[in-house]
C-alpha positions, 0 to 999 in steps of 0.5 A: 518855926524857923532857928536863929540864934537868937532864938535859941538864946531866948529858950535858954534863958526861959527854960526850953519851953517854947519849941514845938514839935518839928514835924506832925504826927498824922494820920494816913490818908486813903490815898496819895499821889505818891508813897515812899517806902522808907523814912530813912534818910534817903526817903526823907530827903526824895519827899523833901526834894518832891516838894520843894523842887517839884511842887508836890504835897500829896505824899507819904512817907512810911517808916514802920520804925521811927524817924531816924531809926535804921541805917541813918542812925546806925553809920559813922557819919562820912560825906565825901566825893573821892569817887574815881568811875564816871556815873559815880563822881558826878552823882557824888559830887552832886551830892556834896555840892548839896551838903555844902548847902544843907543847913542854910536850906533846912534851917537845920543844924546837921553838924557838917563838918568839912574837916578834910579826908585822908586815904592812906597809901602802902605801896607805889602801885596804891600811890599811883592809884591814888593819883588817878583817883585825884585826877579824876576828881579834879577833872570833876571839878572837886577837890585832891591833894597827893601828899607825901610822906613829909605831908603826913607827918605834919599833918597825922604825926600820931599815924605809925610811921615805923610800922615795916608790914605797912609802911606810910607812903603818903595820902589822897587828901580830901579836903572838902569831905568830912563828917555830918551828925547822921541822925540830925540830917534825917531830923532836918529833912523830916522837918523840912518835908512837913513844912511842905505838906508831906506826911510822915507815917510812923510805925506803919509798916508795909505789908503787901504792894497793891498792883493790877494790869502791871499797875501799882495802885497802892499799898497794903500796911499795918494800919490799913491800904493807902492807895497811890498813883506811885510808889518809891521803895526807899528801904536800904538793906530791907530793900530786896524783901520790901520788892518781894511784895512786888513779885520782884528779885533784886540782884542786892544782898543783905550784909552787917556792917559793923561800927565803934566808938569810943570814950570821949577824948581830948580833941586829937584826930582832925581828919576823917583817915582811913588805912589803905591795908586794912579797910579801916576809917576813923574820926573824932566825934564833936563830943570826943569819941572816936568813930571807927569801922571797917569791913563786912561781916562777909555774911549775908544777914537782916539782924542789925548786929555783928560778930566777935571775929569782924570786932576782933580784925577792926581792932588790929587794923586800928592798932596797926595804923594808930598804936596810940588808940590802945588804951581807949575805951569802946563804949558801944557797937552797932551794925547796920544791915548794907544793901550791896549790889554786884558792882558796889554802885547804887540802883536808881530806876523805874521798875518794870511794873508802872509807877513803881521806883526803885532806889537800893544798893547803897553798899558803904556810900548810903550815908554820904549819898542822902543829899545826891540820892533824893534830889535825882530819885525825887526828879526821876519819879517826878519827871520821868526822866533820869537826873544827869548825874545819874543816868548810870545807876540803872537797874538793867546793867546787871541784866545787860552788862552795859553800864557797870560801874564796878568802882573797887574793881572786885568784880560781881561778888556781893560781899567784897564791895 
């Protein structure tokens, strides 16, 4: 079942009766080639890349929810590389040349919106930061603009350019990032991995991780063992009880963040923005709301809820840099549970049990990563080898100290990443 539009002006017109269903609901096999752990976005998209790059069909992804319900659905929807440490700017500028295909790809409309980012300077020293940051970016071969003062105006005359706490010294604009509609790329990438010939396991919750001779051989679930000759753990910030089940500690911690939206609104806000000084992002939703977050809850947690305090400084941070929020009205909240590594950069590996895959520690760059993430983790658990654009993101730098791509230069603590 392929979309055009002609198609969809023909259900319009008879009542939305012919669509079928995007993708199966099969029963699990007894044994597959691999299993995924994880039907989030980024397990989708490792099965998607399985088996249209790699030619692979004897696979599963297991979600013990439902497609599209855990961290996929629970982010505010940024895609971006304005990333500055090398193994980080060429995987997410792999990424996003990924994104920039997607929909054609998936025959799937997911929203992707190349409306433009700005990150907001307060000071010289953040200005200078800044340049480098769109050196380095450019020298990757993406896209960065300095903009001044003046530039802001033109561009955001709604920011508070009188505020004397934390005064707008100019921006880093982005202009190829933006925004996606977060659970139609997982919609997408299910749909396109079932046409492939991979089955998606809902509600089958993994319980134990079948290993012999330093061998994973399968699984344990709740709806019975699937053997498999390798398994992917794929499951965000549930990844480190998920490796438990393997006798394994990651270095990740657990933590909520924390997002917003709002009424919807007239069209104002056209740009993704974020403020330099008070770690806080906004954007418009295509139906209006305003999108918003801003830090940790600076606890570790597996509930996928916040609390009032972290609410209460989100707010500030929004009034300080745009006063002309005030008056709207915040419809709903979420948290979603954030797999934060030492250094803030994500874990991309073998492990050390045979046939066991690793794929973790996505701190705040999970959602932009999904693209990026299954192409290299679907190529390294095909090939054996690393993906160029990830050669970095092992799971032995924190052991050796080779490799550390502490990208906010905040050091090894969990929390501030």
């Amino acid at each position: 079942m392929r979309f055009s539009g002609l198609r969809v002006l023909k259900e319009g017109l008879t009542g939305n009766k012919g669509w079928r269903p995007h993708w199966r609901d099969p029963e699990p096999k007894p044994e597959y080639d691999i299993v995924i752990i994880g039907g989030g976005g980024h397990g989708l998209s490792t099965a998607y890349y399985l088996a249209r790059d790699h030619g692979l069909k004897n696979i599963a992804v297991l979600e013990r929810g439902y497609i599209g319900g855990g961290n996929i659905g629970r982010n505010t929807t940024i895609v971006r590389a304005n990333y500055f440490l090398q193994g980080n700017s060429e995987f997410y500028s792999h990424s996003l040349k990924l994104w920039e295909g997607l929909e054609e790809d998936l025959n799937y409309n997911v929203m992707h919106s190349q409306r433009g980012i700005i990150n907001l300077f307060h000071s010289d020293g953040q200005r200078d930061a800044a340049a480098r940051r769109g050196n380095m970016m450019i020298s990757q071969g993406d896209d960065a603009i300095l903009l001044g003062r003046e530039d802001l105006r033109k561009m955001v005359p709604y920011l508070n350019f009188d505020d004397l706490r934390f005064p707008l010294y100019g921006g880093l604009y982005h202009p190829r990032g933006g925004t996606a509609r977060h659970d139609a790329v997982a919609w997408g990438y299910a749909r396109g991995a079932d046409q492939r010939g991979v089955d998606l396991i809902q509600n089958c919750e993994v319980t134990g991780i079948d290993i012999e001779n330093g061998q994973v051989k399968g699984v344990q679930t709740v709806r019975g063992p699937i053997r498999a000759k390798k398994v992917a753990m794929v499951a965000a910030g549930r990844s480190s009880q998920v490796a438990a089940m393997a006798g394994m500690r990651l270095p990740i911690e657990s933590h909520i963040l924390q997002a917003f939206v709002t009424e919807g609104l007239k069209p104002v806000i056209d740009n993704v923005i974020t403020f330099g000084m008070g770690h806080f992002y906004i954007s418009q939703s295509d139906k209006g709301g305003l999108v918003f977050g801003g830090d940790l809850d600076f606890y570790a947690s597996y509930a996928a809820r916040g609390n009032l305090p972290t609410v209460e400084h989100v707010m500030e941070a929004g009034m300080a840099l745009m006063p002309m929020i005030g008056k709207a009205k915040v419809l709903r909240s979420w948290g979603g549970i954030m797999d934060m590594s030492p250094d803030g950069s994500p874990i991309i590996d073998k492990t050390h049990i045979d046939g066991l895959y690793v794929n973790c520690g996505w701190n705040y760059g999970g959602f932009k990563a999904v693209p990026g993430s299954g192409s290299v983790f679907a190529h390294l658990i095909a090939t054996g080898n690393y993906h160029p654009a990830s050669t970095r993101h092992r799971l032995d730098r924190f052991r050796t100290g080779r490799s550390i791509i502490d990208e906010e230069g905040k050091g090894s603590q969990h929390n501030l990443h």
